[in-house]
C-alpha positions in Angstrom: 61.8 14.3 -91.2 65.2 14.7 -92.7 68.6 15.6 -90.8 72.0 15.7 -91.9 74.7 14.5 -89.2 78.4 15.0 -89.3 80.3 12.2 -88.4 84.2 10.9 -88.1 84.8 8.7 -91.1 86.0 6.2 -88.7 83.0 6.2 -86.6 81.0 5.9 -90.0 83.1 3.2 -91.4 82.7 1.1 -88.4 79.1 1.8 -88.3 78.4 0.2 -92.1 80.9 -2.6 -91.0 78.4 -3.4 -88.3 75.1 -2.6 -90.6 75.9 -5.3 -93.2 76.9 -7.8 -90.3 73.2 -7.1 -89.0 71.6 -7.0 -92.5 70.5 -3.7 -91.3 71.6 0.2 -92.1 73.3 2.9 -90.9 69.8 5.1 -90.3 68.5 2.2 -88.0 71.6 2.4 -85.8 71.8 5.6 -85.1 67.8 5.9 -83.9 68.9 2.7 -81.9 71.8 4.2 -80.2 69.9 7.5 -80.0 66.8 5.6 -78.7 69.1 3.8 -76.0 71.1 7.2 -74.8 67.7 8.7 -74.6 66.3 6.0 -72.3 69.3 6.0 -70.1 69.4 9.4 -69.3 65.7 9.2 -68.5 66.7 6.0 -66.2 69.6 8.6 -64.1 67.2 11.7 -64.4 64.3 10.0 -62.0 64.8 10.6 -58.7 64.1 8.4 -55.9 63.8 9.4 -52.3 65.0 6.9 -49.9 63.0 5.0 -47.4 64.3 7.1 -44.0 62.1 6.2 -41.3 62.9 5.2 -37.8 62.0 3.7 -34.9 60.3 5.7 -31.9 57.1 7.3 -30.8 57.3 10.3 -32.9 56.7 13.9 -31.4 57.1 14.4 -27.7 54.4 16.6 -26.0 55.7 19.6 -24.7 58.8 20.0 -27.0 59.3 22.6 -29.1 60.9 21.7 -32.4 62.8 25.3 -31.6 64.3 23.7 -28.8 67.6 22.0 -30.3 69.0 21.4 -27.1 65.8 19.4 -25.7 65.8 17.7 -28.9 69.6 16.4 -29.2 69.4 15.3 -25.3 66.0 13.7 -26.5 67.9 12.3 -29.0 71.2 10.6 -27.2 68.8 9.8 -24.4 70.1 5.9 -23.8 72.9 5.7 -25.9 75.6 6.8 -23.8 76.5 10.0 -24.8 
């Protein structure tokens, strides 16, 4: 497939500079930088939930998770507050 791209003459000078240092052309380093920006952003994009367990015994009988008051005190219990 063919495209056309638009860029700076600068950025396209620079680019052929660095093509004939690498006995390679202009076409092959743009699908290398565009192959490297597209793996990157794949790299950010995942999403990793951290590890956020704790220490305890889980649920206490009896407690209703709509009790927040019974839960914070269950919380601080031993701490000092």
């Amino acid at each position: 497939m063919k495209t056309t791209v638009e860029l700076p003459d600068s950025l396209l000078r620079e680019a052929k500079r660095i093509a004939v240092r690498r006995r390679t052309t202009v076409k092959a380093l743009i699908e290398q930088g565009l192959r490297s920006a597209i793996a990157e952003r794949e790299r950010k994009a995942g999403f990793k939930l951290r590890n956020a367990t704790f220490r305890g015994n889980g649920l206490v009988a009896g407690v209703s998770l709509q009790d927040w008051a019974t839960i914070r005190d269950l919380a601080y219990a031993g701490r000092g507050a």
